[in-house]
C-alpha positions in Angstrom: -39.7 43.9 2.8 -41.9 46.4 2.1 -41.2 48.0 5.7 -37.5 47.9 5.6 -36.2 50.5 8.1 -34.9 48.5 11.4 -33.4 51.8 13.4 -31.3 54.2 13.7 -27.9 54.1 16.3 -29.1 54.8 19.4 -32.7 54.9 18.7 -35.7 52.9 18.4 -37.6 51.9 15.6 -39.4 54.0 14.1 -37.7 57.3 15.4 -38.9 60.8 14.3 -39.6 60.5 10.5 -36.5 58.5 9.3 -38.0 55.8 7.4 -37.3 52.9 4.7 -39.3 51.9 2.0 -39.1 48.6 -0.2 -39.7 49.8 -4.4 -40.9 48.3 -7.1 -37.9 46.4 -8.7 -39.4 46.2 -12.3 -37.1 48.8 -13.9 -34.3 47.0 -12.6 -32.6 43.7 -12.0 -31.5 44.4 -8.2 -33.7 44.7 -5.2 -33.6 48.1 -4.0 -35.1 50.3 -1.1 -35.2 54.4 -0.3 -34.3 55.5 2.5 -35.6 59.6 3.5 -36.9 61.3 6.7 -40.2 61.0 5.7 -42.6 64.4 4.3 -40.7 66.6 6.4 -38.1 69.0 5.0 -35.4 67.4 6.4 -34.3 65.3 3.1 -31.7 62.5 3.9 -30.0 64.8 6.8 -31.9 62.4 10.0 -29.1 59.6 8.6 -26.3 62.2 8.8 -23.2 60.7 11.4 -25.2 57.7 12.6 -25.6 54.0 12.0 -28.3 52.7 9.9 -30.0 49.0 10.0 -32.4 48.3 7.2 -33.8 45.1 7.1 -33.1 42.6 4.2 -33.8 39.1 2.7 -30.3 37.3 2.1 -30.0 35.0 -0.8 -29.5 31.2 -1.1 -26.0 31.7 -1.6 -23.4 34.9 -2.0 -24.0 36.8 -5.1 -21.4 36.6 -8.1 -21.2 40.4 -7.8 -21.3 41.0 -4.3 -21.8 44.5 -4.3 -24.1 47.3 -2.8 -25.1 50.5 -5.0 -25.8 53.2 -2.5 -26.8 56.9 -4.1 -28.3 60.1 -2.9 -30.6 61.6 -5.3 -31.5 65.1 -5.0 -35.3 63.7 -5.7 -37.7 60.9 -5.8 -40.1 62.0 -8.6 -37.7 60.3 -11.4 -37.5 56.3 -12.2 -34.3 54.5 -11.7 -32.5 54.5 -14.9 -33.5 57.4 -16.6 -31.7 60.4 -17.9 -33.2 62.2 -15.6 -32.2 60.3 -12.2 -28.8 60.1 -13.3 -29.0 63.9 -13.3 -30.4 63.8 -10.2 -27.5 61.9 -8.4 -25.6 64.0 -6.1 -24.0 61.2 -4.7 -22.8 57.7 -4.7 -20.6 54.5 -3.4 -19.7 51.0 -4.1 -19.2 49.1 -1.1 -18.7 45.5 -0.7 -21.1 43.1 0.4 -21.0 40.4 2.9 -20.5 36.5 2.6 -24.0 34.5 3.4 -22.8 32.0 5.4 -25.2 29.5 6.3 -26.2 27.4 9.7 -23.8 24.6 9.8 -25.8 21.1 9.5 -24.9 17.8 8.7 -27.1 14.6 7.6 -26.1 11.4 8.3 -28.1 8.2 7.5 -27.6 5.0 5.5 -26.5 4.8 2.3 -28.5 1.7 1.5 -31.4 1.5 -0.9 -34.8 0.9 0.4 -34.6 0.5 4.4 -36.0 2.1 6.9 -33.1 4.0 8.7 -33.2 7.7 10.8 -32.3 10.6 9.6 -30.1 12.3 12.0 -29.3 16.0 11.6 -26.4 17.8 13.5 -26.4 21.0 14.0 -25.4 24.3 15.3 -27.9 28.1 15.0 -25.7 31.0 15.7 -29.0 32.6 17.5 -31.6 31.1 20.4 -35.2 30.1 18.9 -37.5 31.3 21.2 -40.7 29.2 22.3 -43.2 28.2 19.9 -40.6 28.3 17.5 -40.5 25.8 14.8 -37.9 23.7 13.0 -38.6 22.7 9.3 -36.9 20.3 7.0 -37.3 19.5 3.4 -36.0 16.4 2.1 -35.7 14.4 -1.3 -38.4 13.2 -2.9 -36.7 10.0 -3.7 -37.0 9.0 -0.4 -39.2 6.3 0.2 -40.8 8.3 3.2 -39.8 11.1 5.5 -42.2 12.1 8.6 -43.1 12.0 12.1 -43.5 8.4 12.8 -42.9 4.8 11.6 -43.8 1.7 13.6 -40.0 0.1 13.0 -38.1 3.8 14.0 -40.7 5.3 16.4 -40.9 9.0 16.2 -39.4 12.6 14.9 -36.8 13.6 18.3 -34.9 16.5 19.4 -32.4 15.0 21.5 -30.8 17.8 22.8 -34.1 19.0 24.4 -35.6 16.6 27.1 -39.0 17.1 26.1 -41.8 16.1 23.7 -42.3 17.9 20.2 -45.1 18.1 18.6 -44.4 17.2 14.7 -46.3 17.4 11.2 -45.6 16.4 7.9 -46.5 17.0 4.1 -45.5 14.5 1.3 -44.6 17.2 -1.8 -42.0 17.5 -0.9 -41.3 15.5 2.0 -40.9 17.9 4.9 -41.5 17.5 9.0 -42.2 20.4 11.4 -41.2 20.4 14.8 -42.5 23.3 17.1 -40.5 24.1 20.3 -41.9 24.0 23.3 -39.3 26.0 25.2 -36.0 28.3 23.9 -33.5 25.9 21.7 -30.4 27.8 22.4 -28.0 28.8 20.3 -24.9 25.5 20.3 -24.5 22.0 19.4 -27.9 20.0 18.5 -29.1 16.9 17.2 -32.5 15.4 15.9 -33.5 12.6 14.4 -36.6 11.5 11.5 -37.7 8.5 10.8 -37.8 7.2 7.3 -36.9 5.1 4.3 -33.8 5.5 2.2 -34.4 6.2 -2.1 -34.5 2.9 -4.1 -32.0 4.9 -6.8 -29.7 7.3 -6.8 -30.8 10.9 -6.7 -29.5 13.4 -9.2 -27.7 15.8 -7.2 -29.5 18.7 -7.7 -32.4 16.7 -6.1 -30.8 15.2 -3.9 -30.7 17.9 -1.3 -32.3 18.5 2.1 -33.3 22.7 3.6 -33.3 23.2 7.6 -35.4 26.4 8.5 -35.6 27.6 12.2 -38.1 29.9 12.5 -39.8 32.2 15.5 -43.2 31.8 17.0 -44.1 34.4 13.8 -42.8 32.7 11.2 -39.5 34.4 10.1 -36.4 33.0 9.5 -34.0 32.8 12.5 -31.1 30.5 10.5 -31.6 28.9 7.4 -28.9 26.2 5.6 -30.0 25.4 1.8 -28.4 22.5 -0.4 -27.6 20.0 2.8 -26.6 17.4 0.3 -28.2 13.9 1.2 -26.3 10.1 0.9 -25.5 8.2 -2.1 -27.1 4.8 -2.2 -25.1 2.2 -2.5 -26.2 -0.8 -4.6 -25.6 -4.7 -4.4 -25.7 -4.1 -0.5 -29.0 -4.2 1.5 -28.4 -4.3 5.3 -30.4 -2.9 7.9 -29.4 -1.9 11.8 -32.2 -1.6 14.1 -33.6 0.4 17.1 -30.1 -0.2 19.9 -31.7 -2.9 23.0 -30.0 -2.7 26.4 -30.4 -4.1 29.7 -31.9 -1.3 32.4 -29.9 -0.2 34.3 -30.5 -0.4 38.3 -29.0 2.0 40.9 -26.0 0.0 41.6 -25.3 -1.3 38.6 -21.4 -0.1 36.9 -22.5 -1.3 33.9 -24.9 -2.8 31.8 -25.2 -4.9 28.5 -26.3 -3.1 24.7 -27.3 -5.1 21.8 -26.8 -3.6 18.0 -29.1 -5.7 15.7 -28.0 -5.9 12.1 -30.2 -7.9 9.5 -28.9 -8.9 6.2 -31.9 -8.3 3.9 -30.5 -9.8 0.4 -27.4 -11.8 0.3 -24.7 -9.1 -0.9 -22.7 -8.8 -3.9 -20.2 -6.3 -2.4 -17.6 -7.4 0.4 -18.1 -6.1 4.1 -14.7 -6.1 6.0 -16.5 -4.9 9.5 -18.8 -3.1 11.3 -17.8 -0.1 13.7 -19.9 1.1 16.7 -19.4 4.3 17.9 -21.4 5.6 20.9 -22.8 9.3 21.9 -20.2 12.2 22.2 -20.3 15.1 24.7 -19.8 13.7 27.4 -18.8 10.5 25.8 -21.0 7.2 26.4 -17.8 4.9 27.3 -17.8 1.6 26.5 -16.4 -1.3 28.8 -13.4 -2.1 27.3 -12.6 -5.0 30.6 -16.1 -6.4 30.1 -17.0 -9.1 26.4 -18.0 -8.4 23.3 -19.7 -10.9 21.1 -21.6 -11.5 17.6 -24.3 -13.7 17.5 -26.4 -14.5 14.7 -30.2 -15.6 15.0 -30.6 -16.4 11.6 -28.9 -17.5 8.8 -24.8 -18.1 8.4 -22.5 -17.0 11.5 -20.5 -14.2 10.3 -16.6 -15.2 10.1 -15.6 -12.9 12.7 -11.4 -12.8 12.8 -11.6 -9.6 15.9 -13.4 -7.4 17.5 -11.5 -4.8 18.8 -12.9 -2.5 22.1 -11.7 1.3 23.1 -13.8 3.6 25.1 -15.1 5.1 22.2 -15.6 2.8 19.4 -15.9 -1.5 18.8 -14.9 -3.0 15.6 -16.0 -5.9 14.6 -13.2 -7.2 11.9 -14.7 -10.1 8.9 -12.6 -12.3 7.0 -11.3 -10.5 3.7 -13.5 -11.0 1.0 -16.9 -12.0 2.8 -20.2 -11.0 1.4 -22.8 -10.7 3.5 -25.3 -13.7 3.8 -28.8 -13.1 4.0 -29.6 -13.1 8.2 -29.7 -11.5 11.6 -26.9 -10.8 13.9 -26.9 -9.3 17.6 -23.5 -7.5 18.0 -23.8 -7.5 21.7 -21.1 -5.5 24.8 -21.1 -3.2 27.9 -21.3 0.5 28.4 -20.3 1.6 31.4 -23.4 3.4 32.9 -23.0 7.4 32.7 -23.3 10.1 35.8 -25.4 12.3 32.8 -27.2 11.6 29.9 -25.4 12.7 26.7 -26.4 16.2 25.2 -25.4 15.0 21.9 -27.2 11.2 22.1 -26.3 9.9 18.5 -25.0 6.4 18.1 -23.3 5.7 14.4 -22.7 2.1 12.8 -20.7 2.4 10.3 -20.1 -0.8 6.8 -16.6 -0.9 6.1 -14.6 -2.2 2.9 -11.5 -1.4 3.9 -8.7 -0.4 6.8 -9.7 2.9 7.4 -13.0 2.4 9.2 -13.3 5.3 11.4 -15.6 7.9 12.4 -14.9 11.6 14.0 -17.5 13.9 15.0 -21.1 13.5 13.3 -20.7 17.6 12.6 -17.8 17.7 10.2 -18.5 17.5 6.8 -19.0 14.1 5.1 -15.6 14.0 3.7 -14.1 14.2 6.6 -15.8 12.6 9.0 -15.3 9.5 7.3 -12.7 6.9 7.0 -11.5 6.2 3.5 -13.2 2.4 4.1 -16.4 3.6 5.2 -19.3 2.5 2.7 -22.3 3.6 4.5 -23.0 5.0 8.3 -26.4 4.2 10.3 -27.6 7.0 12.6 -29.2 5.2 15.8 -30.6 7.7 18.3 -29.4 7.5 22.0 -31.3 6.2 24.9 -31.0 6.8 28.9 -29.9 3.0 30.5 -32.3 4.0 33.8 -35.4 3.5 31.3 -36.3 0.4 29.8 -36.0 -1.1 26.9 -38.4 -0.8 24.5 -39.4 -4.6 24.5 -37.6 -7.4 24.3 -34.7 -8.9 21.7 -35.5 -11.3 18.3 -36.2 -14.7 19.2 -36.0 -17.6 16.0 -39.1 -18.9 15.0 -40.4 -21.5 11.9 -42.7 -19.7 9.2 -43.4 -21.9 6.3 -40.5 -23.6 6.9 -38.0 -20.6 7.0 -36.5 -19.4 10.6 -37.6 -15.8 10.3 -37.1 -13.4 13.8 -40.1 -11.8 15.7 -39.4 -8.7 16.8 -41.5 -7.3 19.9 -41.4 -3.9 20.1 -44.1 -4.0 23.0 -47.3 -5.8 23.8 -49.8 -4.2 21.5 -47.9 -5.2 18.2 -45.3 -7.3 17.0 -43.3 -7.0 13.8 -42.6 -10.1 11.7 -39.5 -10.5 9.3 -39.6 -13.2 6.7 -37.5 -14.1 3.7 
């Protein structure tokens, strides 16, 4: 910045004359700044024996040559470069500069072409963002559509903050913008956007997402660049809905969830089994004494051979070698109901092709986080069981012949699927 003197150890900014000024950087490659005490006669001597903060843009990512260039110059009057401000060097060091590490963020939706899915972001800022504060993403432009709202997925959420956000969008490129109505602190968070997945695979340059949190002015508070997005997966279009449950009352232990999954296209790729796994921190605990179904509305029954329950995950097991009929299917079991609602409220369904179908902790990087037989993962956010659901499950109905579900997502509108 122009203004680039932050303080002095100690001190206030601006203290006495000590001052720092941003320079033209034409005669040279490398941003660079002076730092004096001002017109009096004092040269550099206000900096002698104490700390100095300057303030500084960082780059995207660490420099190759990660190194600062500080000299003292007996004057200002000559340009960088030139005979005569080498002569005027009195002074100089080399030292080395810092890593930019970035805010740690993870994106996790479906790696299925063409659906509309949510976009669930995890992550962690080192520092609070004050009120009025505002969280901005970038995505693809691939994507068939990333904003605030969407009648299938309902709206842009924070979950980690138990209050509305307002949210606006812009198409080129894709971006949302959340503004905070009280302090985000500094810790675990998730959100969630609404959206469609790309038809095609990105190239990997584009296929990238940026996550700015920014103060009530504007500036930067953490940045992460190059949040690499999903592959899409082809020959497999599957879609999991908006999670149903049954309200919970005062006295109930626990009550009923339904996963919907719809089979868009009959697949040419095997599935070996779906895997559930609920909210972390606390853990939503599922209720491994209470059943556990699939049933399927429409089309073929899926050849279930096991569904297997533990507190923190179901698996629903296929025959080897099964593709995926066109169809919907209600994966339906209990949750135990929770003394507190979830700070981290994420639900993940994960398409499996192999044994290793598991799922750690949404914040670990992709590769790890994954199983080995993991083929794409479905971010579902979280809901409270005391509120209701937000209307009621499929039922099978006759268009034109076809059984085709209606799905009532409330009494102004209802959303027909037909194939």
């Amino acid at each position: 910045p122009q203004d680039c003197f932050a303080g002095l150890e100690g001190e206030a900014a601006p203290p006495g004359p000590a001052r720092c000024i941003g320079l033209d950087t034409a005669a040279s490659p490398r941003p660079q700044a002076q730092l004096d005490c001002g017109a009096s006669d004092q040269g550099a001597r206000c900096f002698r024996g104490v700390n100095t903060t300057v303030l500084v843009t960082t780059p995207a990512e660490t420099p190759a040559e990660n190194l600062w260039n500080i000299e003292a110059v007996a004057s200002t009057a000559h340009v960088f470069g030139t005979p005569e401000y080498l002569q005027a060097v009195v002074g100089w060091t080399k030292p080395q500069g810092f890593d930019v590490i970035p805010m740690v963020v993870t994106v996790v939706y479906s790696s299925v072409p063409g659906v509309a899915v949510d976009f669930a972001f995890a992550f962690r800022p080192r520092l609070p963002v004050p009120p009025g504060g505002e969280i901005f993403i970038t995505a693809p432009r691939l994507l068939g559509y990333f904003g605030c709202e969407t009648a299938t997925r309902g709206v842009a959420r924070l979950m980690t903050l138990n209050e509305t956000v307002s949210c606006e969008q812009s198409s080129d490129p894709p971006s949302v913008s959340l503004r905070l109505p009280t302090t985000l602190p500094a810790g675990r968070h998730v959100l969630s956007v609404p959206g469609v997945t790309a038809l095609y695979e990105p190239q990997p340059d584009e296929n990238l997402f940026t996550m700015y949190l920014k103060d009530a002015g504007g500036s930067n508070v953490e940045v992460a660049l190059g949040i690499i997005g999903e592959s899409v997966i082809q020959g497999l279009r599957i879609n999991v809905w908006p999670i149903w449950w049954s309200q919970a009352r005062s006295y109930d232990v626990t009550v009923q969830v339904t996963v919907p999954l719809e089979v868009l296209n009959d697949a040419d790729v095997p599935v070996t089994g779906f895997l559930v796994v609920p909210p972390l921190d606390p853990l939503l605990r599922l209720d491994t004494a209470g059943g556990a179904e699939v049933e399927t509305s429409v089309g073929e029954s899926l050849p279930v051979s096991t569904i297997g329950r533990q507190e923190d995950s179901l698996l629903v097991t296929l025959e080897e070698g099964y593709t995926l009929k066109r169809g919907l299917h209600l994966v339906r079991f209990s949750i135990v109901v929770p003394e507190n609602a979830s700070s981290f409220n994420l639900w993940r369904v994960a398409l499996c092709d192999g044994a290793a179908c598991e799922l750690r902790g949404p914040e670990e990087p992709r590769y790890e986080q994954r199983g080995l037989g993991v083929m794409a993962v479905f971010a579902l956010p979280g809901f409270d069981p005391a509120d209701s659901s937000p209307g009621t499950l499929p039922r099978k109905v006759v268009v034109a012949g076809h059984a085709a579900p209606v799905w009532r997502r409330g009494a102004a509108a209802a959303l027909l699927f037909a194939w």
